[in-house]
Residue, then its C-alpha position, 0 to 999 in steps of 0.5 A: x179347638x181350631x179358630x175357623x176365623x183365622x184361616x178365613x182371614x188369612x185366605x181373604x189375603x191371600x186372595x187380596x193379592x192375588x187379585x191385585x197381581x191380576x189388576x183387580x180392585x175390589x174391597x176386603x171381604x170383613x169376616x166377623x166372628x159369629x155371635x157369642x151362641x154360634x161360637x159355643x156351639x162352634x168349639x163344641x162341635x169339631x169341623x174337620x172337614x171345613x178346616x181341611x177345605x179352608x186350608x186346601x183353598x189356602x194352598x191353592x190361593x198361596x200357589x196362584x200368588x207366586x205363579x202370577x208373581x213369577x209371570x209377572x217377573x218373567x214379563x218384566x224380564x221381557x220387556x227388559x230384554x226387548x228394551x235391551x234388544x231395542x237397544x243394540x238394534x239402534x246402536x247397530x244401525x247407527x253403528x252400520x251408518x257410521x260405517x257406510x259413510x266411512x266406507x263411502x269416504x274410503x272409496x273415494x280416496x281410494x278411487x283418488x289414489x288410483x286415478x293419481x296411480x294411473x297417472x304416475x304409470x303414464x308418466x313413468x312410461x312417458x319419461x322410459x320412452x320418450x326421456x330415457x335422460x331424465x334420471x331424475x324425474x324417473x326417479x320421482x315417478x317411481x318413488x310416488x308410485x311407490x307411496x300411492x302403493x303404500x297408501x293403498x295397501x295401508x287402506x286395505x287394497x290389494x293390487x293386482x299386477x300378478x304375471x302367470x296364467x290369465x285368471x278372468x275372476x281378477x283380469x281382463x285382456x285388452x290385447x293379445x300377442x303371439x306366442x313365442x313357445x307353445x307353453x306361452x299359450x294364455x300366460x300374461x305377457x304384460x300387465x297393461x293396467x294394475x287390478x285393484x280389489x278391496x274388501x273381496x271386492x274388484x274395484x277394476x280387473x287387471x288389464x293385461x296383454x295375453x300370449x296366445x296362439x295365432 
């Protein structure tokens, strides 16, 4: 004969955790056995139906357990990811701070070297016109032109001197000179001063002298 007391105990339990899963506090229900008449009359008398009931509650008590088992997982699993989330997003951002102040730092290098580029053009353009003699100092000109060049490039600019047809996305005309052939007509004559462009970026259009007709 089935004991009707154990299943009743094993549902307290289950319930017990359940209700604990849930926040829930709560004292333990104490199930007694009946007294010692109630009991013979007990094994007597077969209760199917009450022992298929009790075990129904039980299946549906085990089920509840692990669904809120599995939801309380799922919400640590959440609160993890949103921590992990929290995480990069702050690393990310300090990340992209760093970047911007070693952005910020290049450009002004950048803007220095170019400056200093201009400089060493005027003065190589002094020196063609006005000292065509000295040969050296044509030569020191050139030779820091060429390393404020390298210096530049190796930053990640490009610079803009291309001759051919005038492009208004990268140049700019400051003058015009008479075409000589008709197929002249909007070709660089000369570049007046180099563009320079860094990171898709014109930092300064390429000033440039332009055939056209009169």
């Amino acid at each position: 004969m089935k004991n009707r007391y154990e299943p009743m105990k094993h549902l307290r339990d289950r319930l017990s955790e359940l209700f604990q899963l849930c926040g829930l506090q709560g004292e333990p229900v104490q199930i007694i056995p009946a007294p010692a008449l109630i009991r013979l009359v007990e094994r007597l008398v077969r209760d199917d139906g009450l022992y298929s009931y009790l075990e129904g509650l039980d299946s549906q008590a085990e089920r509840a357990v692990q669904a809120m088992k599995d939801r309380q997982l799922d919400d640590w699993n959440n609160r993890q990811n949103e921590e992990r989330i929290a995480r990069l997003e702050q690393e990310l951002q300090t990340e992209q701070t760093r970047s911007e102040g070693v952005l910020k730092e290049q450009l002004s290098v950048i803007r220095d070297l170019i400056a200093l580029r201009d400089k060493l053009l005027m003065r190589q353009s002094w020196l063609e016109e006005e000292a065509p003699k000295e040969e050296n100092a044509r030569k020191l000109a050139a030779s820091q032109l060429r390393e404020t060049a390298r210096c530049l490039t190796n930053l990640g600019v490009d610079i803009l001197e291309a001759g051919g047809a005038f492009d208004s996305r990268y140049q700019t005309v400051v003058e015009t000179r008479p075409v000589e052939t008709p197929d002249q007509i909007d070709q660089i004559a000369e570049t007046f001063r180099p563009g320079y462009r860094f990171r898709g970026e014109i930092l300064r259009p390429q000033e440039v002298i332009l055939f056209a007709a009169t």
